[in-house]
Jmol script that loads the backbone (N, CA, C; Angstrom):
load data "model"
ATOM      1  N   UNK A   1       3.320  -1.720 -16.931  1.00  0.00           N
ATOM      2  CA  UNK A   1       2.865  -3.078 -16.822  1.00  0.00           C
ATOM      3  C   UNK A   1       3.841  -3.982 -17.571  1.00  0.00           C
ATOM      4  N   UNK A   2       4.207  -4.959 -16.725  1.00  0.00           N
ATOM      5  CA  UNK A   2       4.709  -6.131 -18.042  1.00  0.00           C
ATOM      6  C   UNK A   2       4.206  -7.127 -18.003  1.00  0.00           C
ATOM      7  N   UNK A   3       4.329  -7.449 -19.457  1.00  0.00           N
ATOM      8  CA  UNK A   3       3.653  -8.724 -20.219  1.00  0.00           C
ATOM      9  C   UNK A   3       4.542  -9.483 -20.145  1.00  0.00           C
ATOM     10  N   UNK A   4       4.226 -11.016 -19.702  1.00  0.00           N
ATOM     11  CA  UNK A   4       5.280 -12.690 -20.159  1.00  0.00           C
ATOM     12  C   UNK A   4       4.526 -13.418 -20.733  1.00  0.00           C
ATOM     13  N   UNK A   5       5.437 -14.136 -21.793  1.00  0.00           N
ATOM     14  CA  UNK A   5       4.899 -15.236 -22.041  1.00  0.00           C
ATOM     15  C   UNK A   5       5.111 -16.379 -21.169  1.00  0.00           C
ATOM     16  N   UNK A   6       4.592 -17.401 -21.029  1.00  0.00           N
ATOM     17  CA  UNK A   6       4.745 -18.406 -20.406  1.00  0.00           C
ATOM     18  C   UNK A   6       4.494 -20.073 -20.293  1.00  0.00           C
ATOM     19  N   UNK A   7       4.788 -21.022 -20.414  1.00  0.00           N
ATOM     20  CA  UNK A   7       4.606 -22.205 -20.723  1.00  0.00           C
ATOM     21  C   UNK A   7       4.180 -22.767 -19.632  1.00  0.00           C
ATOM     22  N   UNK A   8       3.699 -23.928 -19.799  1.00  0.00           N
ATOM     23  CA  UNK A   8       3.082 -24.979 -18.476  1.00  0.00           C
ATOM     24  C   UNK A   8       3.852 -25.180 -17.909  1.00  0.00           C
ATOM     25  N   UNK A   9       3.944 -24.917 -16.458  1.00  0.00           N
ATOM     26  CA  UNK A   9       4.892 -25.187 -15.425  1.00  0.00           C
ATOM     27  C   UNK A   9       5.881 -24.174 -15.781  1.00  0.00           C
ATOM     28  N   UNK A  10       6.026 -23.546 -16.259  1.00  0.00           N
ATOM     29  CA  UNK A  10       6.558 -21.980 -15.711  1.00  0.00           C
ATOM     30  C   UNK A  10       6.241 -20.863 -14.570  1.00  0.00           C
ATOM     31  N   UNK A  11       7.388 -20.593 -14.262  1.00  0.00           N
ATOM     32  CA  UNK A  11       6.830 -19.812 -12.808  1.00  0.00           C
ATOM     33  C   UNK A  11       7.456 -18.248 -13.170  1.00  0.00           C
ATOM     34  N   UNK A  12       6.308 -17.238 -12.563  1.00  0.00           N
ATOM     35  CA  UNK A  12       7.111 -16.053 -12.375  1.00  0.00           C
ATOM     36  C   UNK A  12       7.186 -15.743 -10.973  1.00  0.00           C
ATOM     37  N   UNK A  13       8.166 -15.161 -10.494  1.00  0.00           N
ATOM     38  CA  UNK A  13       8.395 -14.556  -8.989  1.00  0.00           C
ATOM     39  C   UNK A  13       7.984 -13.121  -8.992  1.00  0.00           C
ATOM     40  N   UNK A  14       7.316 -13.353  -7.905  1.00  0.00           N
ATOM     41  CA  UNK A  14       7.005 -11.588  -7.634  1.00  0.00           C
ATOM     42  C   UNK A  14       7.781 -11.178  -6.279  1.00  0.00           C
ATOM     43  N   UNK A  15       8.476 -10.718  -6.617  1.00  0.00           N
ATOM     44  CA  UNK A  15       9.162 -10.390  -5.316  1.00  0.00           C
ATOM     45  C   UNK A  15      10.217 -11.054  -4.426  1.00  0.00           C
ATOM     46  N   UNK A  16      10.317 -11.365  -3.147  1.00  0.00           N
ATOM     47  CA  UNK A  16      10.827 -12.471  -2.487  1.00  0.00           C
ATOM     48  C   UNK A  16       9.799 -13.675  -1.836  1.00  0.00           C
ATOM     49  N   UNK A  17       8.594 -13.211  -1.819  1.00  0.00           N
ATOM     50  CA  UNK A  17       7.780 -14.729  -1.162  1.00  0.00           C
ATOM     51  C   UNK A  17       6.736 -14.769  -2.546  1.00  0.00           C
ATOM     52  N   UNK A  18       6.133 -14.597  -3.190  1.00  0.00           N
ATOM     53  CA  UNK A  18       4.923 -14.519  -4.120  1.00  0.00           C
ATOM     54  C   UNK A  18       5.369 -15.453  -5.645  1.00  0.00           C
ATOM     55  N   UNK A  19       4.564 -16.271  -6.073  1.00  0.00           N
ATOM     56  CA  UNK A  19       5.542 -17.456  -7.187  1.00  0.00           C
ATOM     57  C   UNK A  19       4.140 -17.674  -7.799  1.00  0.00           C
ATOM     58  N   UNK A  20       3.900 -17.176  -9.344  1.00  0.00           N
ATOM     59  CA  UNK A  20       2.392 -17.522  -9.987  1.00  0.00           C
ATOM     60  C   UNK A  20       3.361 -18.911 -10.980  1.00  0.00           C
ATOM     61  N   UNK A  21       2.515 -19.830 -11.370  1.00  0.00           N
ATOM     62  CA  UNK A  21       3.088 -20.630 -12.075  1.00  0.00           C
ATOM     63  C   UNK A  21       1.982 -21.201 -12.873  1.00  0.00           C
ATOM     64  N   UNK A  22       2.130 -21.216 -14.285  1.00  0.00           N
ATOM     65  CA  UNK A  22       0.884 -21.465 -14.826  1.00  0.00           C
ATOM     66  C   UNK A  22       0.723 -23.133 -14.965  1.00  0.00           C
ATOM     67  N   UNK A  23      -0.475 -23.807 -14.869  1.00  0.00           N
ATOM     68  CA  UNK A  23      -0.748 -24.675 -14.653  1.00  0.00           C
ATOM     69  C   UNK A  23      -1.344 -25.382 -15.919  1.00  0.00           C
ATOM     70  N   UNK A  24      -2.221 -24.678 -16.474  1.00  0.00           N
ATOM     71  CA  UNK A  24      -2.873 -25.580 -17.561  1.00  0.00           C
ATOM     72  C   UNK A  24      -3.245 -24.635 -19.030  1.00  0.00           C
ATOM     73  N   UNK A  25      -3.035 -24.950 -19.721  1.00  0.00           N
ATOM     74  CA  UNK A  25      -3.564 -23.732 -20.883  1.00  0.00           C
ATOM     75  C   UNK A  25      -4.643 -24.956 -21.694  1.00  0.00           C
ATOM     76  N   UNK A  26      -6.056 -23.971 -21.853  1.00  0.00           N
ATOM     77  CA  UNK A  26      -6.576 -24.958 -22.890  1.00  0.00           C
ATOM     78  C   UNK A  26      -7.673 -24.098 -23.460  1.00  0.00           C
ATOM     79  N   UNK A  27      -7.087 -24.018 -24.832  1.00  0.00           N
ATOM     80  CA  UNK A  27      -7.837 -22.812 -25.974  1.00  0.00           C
ATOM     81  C   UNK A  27      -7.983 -21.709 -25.228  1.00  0.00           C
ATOM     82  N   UNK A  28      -8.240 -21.037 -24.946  1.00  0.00           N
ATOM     83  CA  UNK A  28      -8.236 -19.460 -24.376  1.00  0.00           C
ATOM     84  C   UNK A  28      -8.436 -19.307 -23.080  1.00  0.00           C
ATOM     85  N   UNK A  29      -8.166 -20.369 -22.116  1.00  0.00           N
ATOM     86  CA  UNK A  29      -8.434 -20.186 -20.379  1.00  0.00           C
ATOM     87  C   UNK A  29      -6.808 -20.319 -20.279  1.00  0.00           C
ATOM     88  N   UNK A  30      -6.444 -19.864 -19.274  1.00  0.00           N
ATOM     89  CA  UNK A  30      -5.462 -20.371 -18.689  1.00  0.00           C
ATOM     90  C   UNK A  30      -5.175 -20.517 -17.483  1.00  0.00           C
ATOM     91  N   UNK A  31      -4.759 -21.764 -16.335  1.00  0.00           N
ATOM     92  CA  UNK A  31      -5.474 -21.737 -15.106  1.00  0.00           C
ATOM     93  C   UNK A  31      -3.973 -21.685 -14.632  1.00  0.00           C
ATOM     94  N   UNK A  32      -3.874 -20.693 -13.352  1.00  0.00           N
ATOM     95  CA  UNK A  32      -2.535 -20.373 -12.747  1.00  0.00           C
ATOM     96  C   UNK A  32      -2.440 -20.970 -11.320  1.00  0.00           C
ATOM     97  N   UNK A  33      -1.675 -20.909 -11.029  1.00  0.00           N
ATOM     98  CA  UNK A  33      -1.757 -21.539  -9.430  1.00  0.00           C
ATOM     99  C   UNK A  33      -0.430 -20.092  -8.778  1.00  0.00           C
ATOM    100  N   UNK A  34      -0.867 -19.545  -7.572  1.00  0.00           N
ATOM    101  CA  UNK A  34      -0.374 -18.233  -6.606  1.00  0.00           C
ATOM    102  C   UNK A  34      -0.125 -18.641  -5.311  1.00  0.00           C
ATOM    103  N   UNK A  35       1.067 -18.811  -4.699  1.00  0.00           N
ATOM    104  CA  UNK A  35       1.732 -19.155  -4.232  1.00  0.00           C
ATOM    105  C   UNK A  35       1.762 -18.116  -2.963  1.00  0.00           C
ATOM    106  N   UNK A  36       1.377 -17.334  -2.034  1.00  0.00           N
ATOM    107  CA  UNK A  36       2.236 -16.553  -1.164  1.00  0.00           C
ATOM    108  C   UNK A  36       1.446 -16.477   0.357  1.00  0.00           C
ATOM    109  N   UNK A  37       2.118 -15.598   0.857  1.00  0.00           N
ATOM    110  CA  UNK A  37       1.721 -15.579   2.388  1.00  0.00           C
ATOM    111  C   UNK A  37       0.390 -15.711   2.870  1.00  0.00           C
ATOM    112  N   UNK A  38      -0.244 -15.891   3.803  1.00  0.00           N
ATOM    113  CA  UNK A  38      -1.527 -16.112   4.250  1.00  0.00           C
ATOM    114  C   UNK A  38      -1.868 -14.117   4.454  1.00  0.00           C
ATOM    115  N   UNK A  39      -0.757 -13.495   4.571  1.00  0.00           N
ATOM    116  CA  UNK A  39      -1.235 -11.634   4.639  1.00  0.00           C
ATOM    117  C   UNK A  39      -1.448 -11.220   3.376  1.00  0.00           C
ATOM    118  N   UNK A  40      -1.178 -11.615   2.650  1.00  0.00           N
ATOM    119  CA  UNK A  40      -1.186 -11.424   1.083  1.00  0.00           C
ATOM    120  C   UNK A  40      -2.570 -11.374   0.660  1.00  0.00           C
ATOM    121  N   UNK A  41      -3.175 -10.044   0.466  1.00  0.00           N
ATOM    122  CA  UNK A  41      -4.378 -10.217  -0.127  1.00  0.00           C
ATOM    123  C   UNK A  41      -4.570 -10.623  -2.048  1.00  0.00           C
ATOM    124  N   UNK A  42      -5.389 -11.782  -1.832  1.00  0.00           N
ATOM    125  CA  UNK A  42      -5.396 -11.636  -3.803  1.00  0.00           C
ATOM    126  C   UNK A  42      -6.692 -12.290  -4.060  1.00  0.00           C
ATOM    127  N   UNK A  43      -7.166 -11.210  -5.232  1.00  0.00           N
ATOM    128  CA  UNK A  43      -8.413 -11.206  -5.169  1.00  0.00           C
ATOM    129  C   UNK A  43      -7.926 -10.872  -6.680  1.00  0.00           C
ATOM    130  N   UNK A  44      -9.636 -11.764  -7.574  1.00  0.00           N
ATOM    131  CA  UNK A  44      -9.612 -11.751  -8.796  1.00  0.00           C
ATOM    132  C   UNK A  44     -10.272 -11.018  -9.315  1.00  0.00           C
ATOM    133  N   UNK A  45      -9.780 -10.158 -10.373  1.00  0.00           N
ATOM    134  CA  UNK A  45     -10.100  -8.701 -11.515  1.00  0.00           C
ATOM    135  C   UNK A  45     -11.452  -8.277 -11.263  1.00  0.00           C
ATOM    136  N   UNK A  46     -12.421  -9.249 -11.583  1.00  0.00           N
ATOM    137  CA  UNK A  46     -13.625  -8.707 -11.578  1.00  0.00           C
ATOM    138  C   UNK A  46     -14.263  -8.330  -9.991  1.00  0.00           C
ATOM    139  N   UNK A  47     -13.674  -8.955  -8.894  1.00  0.00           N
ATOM    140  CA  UNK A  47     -14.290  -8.864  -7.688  1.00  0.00           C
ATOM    141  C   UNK A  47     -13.714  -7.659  -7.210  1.00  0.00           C
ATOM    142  N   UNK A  48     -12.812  -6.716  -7.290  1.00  0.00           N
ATOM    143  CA  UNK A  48     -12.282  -5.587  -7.317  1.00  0.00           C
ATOM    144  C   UNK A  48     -12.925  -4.775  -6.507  1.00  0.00           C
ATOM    145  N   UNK A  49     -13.934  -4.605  -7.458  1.00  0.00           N
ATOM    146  CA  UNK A  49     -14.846  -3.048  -7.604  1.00  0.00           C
ATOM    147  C   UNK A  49     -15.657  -3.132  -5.775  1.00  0.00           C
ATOM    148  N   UNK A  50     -16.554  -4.547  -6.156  1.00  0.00           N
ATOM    149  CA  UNK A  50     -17.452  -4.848  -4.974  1.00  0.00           C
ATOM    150  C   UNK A  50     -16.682  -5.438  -3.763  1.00  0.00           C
ATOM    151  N   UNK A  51     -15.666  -5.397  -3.142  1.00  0.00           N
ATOM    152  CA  UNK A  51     -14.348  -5.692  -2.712  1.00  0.00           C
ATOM    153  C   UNK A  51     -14.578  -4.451  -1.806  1.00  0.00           C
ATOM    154  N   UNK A  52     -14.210  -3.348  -2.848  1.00  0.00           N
ATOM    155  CA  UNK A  52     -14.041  -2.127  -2.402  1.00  0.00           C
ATOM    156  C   UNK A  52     -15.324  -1.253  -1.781  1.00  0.00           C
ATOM    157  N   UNK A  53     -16.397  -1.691  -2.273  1.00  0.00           N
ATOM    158  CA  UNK A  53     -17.537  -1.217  -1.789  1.00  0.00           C
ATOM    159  C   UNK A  53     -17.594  -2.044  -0.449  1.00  0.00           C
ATOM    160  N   UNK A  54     -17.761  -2.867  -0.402  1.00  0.00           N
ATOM    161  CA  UNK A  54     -17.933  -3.528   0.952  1.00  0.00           C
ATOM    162  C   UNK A  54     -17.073  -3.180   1.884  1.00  0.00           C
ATOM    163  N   UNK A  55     -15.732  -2.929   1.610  1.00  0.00           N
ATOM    164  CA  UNK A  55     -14.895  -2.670   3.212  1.00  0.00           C
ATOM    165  C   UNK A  55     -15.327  -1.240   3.251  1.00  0.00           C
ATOM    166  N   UNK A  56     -15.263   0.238   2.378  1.00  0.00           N
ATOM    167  CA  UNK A  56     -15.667   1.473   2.775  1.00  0.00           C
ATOM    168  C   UNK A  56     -17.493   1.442   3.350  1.00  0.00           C
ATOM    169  N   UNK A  57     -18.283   0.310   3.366  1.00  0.00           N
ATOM    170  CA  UNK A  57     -19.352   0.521   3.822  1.00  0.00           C
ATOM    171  C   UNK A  57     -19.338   0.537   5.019  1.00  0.00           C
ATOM    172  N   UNK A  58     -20.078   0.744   5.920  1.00  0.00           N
ATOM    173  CA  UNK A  58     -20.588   1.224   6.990  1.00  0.00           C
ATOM    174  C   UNK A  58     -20.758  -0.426   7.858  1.00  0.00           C
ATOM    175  N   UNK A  59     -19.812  -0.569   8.794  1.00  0.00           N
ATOM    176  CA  UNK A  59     -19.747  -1.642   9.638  1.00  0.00           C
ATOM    177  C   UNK A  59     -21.277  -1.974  10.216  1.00  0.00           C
ATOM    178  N   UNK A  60     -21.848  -3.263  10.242  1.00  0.00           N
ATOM    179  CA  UNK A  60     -22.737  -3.752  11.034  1.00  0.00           C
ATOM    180  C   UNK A  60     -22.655  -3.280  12.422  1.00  0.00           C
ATOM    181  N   UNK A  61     -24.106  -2.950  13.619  1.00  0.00           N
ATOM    182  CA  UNK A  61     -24.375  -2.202  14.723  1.00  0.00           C
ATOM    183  C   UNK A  61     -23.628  -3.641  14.945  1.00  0.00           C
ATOM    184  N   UNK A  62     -23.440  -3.904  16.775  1.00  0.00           N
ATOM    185  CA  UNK A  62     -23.549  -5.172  17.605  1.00  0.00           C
ATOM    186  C   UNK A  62     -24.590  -5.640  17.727  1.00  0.00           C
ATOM    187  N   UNK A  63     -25.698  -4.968  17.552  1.00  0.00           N
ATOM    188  CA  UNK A  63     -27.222  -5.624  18.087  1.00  0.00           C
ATOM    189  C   UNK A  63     -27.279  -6.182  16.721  1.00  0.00           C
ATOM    190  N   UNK A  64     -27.451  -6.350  15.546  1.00  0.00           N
ATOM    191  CA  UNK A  64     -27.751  -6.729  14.522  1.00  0.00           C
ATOM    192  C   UNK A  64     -26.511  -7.669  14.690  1.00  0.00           C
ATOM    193  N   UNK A  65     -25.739  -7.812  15.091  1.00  0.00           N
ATOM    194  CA  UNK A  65     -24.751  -9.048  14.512  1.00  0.00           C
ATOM    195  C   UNK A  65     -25.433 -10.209  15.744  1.00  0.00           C
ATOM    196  N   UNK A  66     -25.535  -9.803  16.752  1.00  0.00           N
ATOM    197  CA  UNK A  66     -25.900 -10.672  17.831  1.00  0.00           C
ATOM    198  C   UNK A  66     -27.337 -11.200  17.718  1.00  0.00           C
ATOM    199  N   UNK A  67     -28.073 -10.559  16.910  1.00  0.00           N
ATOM    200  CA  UNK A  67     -29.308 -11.170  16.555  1.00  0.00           C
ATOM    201  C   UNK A  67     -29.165 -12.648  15.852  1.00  0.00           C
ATOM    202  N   UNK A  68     -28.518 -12.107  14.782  1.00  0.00           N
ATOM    203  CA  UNK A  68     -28.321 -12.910  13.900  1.00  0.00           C
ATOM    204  C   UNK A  68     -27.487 -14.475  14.666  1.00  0.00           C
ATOM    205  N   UNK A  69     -27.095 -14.161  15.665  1.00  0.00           N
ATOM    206  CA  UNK A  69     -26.065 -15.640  16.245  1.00  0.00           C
ATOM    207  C   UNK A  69     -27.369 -16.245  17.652  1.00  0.00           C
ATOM    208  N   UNK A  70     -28.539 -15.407  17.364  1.00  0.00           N
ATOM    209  CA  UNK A  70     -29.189 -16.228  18.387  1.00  0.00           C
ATOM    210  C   UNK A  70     -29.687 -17.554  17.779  1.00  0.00           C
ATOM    211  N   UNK A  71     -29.983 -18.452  19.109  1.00  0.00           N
ATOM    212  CA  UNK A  71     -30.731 -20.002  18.814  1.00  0.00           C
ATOM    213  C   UNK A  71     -31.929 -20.279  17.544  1.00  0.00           C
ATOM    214  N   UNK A  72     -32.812 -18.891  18.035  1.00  0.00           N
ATOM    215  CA  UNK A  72     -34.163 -19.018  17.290  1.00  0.00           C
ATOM    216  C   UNK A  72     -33.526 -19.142  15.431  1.00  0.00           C
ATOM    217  N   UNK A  73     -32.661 -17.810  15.124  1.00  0.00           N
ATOM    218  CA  UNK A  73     -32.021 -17.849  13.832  1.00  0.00           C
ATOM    219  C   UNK A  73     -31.337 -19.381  13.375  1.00  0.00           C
ATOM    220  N   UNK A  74     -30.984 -20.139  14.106  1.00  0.00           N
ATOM    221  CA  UNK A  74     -29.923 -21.225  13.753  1.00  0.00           C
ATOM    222  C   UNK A  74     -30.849 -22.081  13.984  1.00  0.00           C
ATOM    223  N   UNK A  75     -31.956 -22.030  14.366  1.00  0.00           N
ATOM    224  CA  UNK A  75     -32.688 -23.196  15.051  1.00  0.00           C
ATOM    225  C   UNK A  75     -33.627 -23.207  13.217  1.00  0.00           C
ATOM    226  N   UNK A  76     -33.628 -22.536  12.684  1.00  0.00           N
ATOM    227  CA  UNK A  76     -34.548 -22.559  11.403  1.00  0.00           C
ATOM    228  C   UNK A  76     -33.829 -23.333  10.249  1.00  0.00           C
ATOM    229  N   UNK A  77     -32.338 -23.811  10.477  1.00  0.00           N
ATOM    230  CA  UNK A  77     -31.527 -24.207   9.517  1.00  0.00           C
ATOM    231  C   UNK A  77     -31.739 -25.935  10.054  1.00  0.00           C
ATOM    232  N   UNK A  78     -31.824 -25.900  11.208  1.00  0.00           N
ATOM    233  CA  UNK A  78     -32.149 -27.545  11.904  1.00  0.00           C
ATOM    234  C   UNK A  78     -32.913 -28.566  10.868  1.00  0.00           C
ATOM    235  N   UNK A  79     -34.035 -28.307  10.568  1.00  0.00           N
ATOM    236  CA  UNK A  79     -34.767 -29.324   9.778  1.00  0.00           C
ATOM    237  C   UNK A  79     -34.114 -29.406   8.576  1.00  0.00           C
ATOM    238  N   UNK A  80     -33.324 -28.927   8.261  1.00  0.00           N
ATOM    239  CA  UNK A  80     -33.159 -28.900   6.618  1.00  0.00           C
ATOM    240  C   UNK A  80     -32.108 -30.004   6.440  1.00  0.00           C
ATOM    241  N   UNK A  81     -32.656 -30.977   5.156  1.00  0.00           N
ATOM    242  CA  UNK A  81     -31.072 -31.791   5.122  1.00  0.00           C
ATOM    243  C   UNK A  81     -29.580 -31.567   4.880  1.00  0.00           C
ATOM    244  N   UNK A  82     -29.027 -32.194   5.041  1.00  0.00           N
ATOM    245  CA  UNK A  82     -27.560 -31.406   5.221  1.00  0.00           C
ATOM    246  C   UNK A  82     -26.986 -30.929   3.984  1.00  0.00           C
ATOM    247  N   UNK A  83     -27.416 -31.094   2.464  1.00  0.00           N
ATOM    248  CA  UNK A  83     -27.179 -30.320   1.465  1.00  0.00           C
ATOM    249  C   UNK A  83     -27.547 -29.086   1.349  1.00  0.00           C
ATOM    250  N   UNK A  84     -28.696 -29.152   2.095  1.00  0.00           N
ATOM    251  CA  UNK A  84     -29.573 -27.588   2.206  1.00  0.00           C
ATOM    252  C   UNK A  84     -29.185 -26.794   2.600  1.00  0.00           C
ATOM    253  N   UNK A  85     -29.073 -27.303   3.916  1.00  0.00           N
ATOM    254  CA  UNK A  85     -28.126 -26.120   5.268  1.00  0.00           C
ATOM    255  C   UNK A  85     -27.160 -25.723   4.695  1.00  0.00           C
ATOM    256  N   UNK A  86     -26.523 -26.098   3.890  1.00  0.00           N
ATOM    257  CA  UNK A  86     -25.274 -25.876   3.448  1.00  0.00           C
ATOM    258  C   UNK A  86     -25.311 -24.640   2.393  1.00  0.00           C
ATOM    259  N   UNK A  87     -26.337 -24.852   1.470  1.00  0.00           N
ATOM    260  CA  UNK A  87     -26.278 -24.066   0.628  1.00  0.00           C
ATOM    261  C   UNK A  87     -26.925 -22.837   0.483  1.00  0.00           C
ATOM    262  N   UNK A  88     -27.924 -22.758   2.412  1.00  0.00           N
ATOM    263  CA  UNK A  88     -28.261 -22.076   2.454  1.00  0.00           C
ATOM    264  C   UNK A  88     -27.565 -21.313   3.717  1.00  0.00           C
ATOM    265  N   UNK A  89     -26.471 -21.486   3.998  1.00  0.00           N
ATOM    266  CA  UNK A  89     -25.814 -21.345   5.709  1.00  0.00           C
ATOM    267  C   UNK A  89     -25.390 -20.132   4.662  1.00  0.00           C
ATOM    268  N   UNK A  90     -25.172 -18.789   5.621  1.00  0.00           N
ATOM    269  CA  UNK A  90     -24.523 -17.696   5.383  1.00  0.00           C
ATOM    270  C   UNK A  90     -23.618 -17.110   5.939  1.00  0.00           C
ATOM    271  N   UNK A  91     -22.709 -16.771   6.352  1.00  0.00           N
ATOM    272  CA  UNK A  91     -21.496 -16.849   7.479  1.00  0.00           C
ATOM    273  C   UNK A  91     -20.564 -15.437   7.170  1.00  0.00           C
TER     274      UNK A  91
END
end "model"
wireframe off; spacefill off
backbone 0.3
color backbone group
C-alpha cells in the first residue's frame, strides 16, 4: 500500500485516465474529488462488503420484475405529493 501526503488541490494519478485530487480538509474529514471513466467502478470502503453480497445473490425471476412495472404498482405512488413520491420511489 502507499501512503501520500497531500495538500488542497493536489492531485494523485492513478494510472493513465484515473486523477483523485483532494478538495477540502477540515479537522479530520477530508473531501476528495475522482476523476475517471464512466467503466470505472468506485465504490466507498464501507459499501464493499454489501456490494458484494448483492451481485453474488441470486438474480430476480421475470415475473417478479414485471409485476413490479405494472400500472396498479405505480398507480399507488399517484396521490402522493411530489416530495413523497420521491422519497418513496424505489428503482
Amino acid at each position: 500500500m502507499l501512503v501520500l501526503s497531500r495538500k488542497v488541490g493536489e492531485r494523485i494519478h492513478v494510472g493513465d485516465n484515473i486523477v483523485l485530487e483532494i478538495r477540502r480538509i477540515a479537522g479530520n474529514r477530508v473531501t476528495v474529488a475522482l476523476e475517471a471513466p464512466r467503466e470505472v467502478r468506485i465504490l466507498r470502503g464501507e459499501l464493499d462488503g454489501p456490494a458484494r453480497e448483492f451481485r453474488t445473490s441470486e438474480p430476480p425471476s421475470s415475473e417478479s420484475v414485471e409485476a413490479l412495472s405494472t400500472p396498479t404498482h405505480v398507480g399507488v405512488l399517484t396521490g402522493l405529493p411530489t416530495g413523497q413520491a420521491e422519497r418513496h420511489l424505489v428503482i
